[in-house]
C-alpha positions, 0 to 999 in steps of 0.5 A, spaced: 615 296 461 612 297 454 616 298 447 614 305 446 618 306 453 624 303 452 630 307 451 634 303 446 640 305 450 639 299 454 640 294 448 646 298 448 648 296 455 646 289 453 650 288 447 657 292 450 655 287 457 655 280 452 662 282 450 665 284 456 662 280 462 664 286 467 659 291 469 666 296 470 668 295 463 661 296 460 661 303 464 667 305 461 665 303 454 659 307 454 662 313 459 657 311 464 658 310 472 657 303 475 651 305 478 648 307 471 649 300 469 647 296 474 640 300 474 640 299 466 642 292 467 635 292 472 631 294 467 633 290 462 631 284 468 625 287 469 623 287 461 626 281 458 624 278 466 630 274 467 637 275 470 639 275 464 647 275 467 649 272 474 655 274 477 661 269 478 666 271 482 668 278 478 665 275 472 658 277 468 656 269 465 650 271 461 644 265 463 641 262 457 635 267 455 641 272 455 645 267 449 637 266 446 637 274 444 645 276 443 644 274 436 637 278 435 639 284 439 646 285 436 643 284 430 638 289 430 644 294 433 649 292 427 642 294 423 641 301 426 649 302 426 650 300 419 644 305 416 648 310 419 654 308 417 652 308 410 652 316 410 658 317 414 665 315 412 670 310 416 675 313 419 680 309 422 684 314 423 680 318 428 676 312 431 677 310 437 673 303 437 675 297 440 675 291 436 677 283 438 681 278 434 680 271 436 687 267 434 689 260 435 696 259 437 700 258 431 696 264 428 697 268 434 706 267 433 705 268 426 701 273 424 701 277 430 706 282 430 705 284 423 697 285 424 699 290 431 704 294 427 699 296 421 694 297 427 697 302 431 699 305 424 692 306 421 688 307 427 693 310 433 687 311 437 683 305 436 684 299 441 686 291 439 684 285 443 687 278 441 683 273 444 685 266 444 680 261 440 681 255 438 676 248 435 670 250 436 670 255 441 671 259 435 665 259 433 661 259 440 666 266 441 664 269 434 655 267 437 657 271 443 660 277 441 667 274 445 671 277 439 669 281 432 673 276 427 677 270 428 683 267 424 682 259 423 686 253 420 681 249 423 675 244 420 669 249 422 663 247 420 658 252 416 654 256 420 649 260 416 650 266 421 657 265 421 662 269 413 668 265 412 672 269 407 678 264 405 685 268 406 689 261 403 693 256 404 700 253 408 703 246 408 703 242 412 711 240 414 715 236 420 719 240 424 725 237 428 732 239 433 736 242 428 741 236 432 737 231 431 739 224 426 733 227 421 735 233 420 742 231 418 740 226 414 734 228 412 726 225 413 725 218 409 718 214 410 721 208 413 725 213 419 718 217 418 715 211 421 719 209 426 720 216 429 715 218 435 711 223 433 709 228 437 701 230 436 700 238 435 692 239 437 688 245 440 684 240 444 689 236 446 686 230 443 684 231 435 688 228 429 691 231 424 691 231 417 698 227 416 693 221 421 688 222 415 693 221 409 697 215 412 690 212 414 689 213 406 695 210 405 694 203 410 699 207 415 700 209 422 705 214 425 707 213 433 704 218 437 707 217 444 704 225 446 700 230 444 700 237 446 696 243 445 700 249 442 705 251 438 709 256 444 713 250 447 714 247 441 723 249 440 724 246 447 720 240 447 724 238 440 731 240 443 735 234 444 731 229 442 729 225 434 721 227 436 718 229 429 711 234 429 708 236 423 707 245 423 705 248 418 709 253 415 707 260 417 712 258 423 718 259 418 717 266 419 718 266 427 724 260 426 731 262 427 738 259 429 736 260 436 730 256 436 735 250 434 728 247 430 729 245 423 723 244 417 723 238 413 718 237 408 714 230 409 716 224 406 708 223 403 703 227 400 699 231 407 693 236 404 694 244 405 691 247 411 686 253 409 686 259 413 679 263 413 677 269 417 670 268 421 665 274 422 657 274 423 655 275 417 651 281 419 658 285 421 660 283 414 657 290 412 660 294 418 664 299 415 670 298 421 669 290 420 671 292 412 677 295 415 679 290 419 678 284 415 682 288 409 687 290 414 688 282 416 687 280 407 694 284 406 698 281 412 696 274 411 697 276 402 704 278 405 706 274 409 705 268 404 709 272 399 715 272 405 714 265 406 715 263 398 722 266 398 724 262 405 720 256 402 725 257 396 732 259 399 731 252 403 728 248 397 722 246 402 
């Protein structure tokens, strides 16, 4: 097969497979029968002259060329798309393209429900997937076209093929039972020090800032466990005097029932960013520009909320 006979439909093909690992679902992207598919898929072998997927059990794992040309190939389309984009109007009104969010845990309990809401009001008939992303996942999932954009707190390294829009900040705070000697009393640095700490970690192994400010300052906490998210966090503290630090986007999600209660820290912790993370060749996509407009907005107002609680409990 020669260049001037290759149907650009089967890097389209390609693209929609790196993202769905599923030739079911990449026919029903493209409005395709299964059979097509795979006859594309058997085109595309026969011109890059690699498998390019291998099934595993029910899911299409892309072999290494695959990942060696994702980046070349769907820039190359977002090039195509926003070229035409640029002579036609977004509309999120009447779009019905899907889009995919990678979310940590704690961005995902915080930020979620606002970011659905206005979803399904700007764009009824568009469709929203949020993924899972945590460490350095992200990034990887961001380079295989897993999710459109992804919201971190992590520290990510630069990477020239990677936008990072910095959206803000959240302190860092120590969440305790609401029956617990501390949070009656209240959080000195020598009950600080001599409390068990638990370690809130996407990997289940990496330090956290408040390691950071006390290794500064010649101290250490007692960290008898480390877990991996944020979603169990009400039962694991319920009747105990574990400290754990959070940052206080989970005011928002806090109430009497969860029976969890916020204290500032008895030493000073630095803030922790929150960015959003897209190819840098989808930043010009119009669709793109919508989305990360819509999340700017939520995250914009969310901060605000969070002020006024901060406020009425004198954090």
């Amino acid at each position: 097969m020669q260049f001037d006979d290759l149907d650009l439909n089967l890097l389209r093909v390609f693209d929609i497979m790196m993202r769905e690992r599923s030739v079911t679902r990449t026919a029903e992207r493209l409005g395709r029968t299964q059979s097509a598919i795979s006859h594309s898929l058997g085109r595309l072998r026969m011109l890059f002259r690699d498998d390019l997927f291998t099934r595993d059990g029910s899911v299409m794992c892309p072999t290494p060329r695959a990942v060696e040309l994702l980046s070349e190939i769907s820039g190359a389309l977002s090039t195509i798309r926003s070229s035409i984009d640029r002579h036609q109007m977004f509309d999120p009104a009447s779009t019905r393209r899907n889009f995919r969010v990678g979310l940590t845990d704690y961005h995902a309990m915080v930020f979620v429900p606002g970011l659905l809401r206005e979803f399904a009001r700007q764009a009824p008939h568009a469709t929203l997937n949020i993924i899972p992303a945590n460490g350095i996942e992200i990034l990887n999932a961001i380079h295989l076209r897993q999710v459109d954009c992804a919201l971190t707190g992590a520290s990510i390294r630069d990477d020239p093929r990677v936008a990072r829009i910095e959206l803000g900040q959240d302190r860092l705070l120590c969440a305790v039972w609401s029956g617990s000697a501390i949070a009656m009393h209240g959080l000195t640095l020598d009950a600080y020090l001599a409390a068990s700490h638990l370690q809130i970690s996407a990997d289940g192994v990496s330090s956290g800032l408040a390691d950071i400010a006390l290794k500064a300052a010649g101290l250490k906490r007692n960290i008898v466990a480390t877990i991996s998210n944020y979603l169990i966090l009400p039962w694991v503290l319920r009747g105990t005097e574990f400290i754990t630090h959070c940052g206080d986007g989970i005011l928002h999600i806090l109430d009497d029932a969860s029976e969890v209660k916020v204290v500032a820290p008895p030493l000073k912790i630095e803030n922790v960013s929150t960015s959003l993370l897209l190819q840098h060749h989808m930043a010009t996509d119009p669709g793109m520009i919508w989305l990360t407009q819509v999340i700017s907005q939520i995250y914009d107002g969310s901060q605000k909320t969070k002020v006024e609680i901060m406020k009425a409990q004198v954090l």
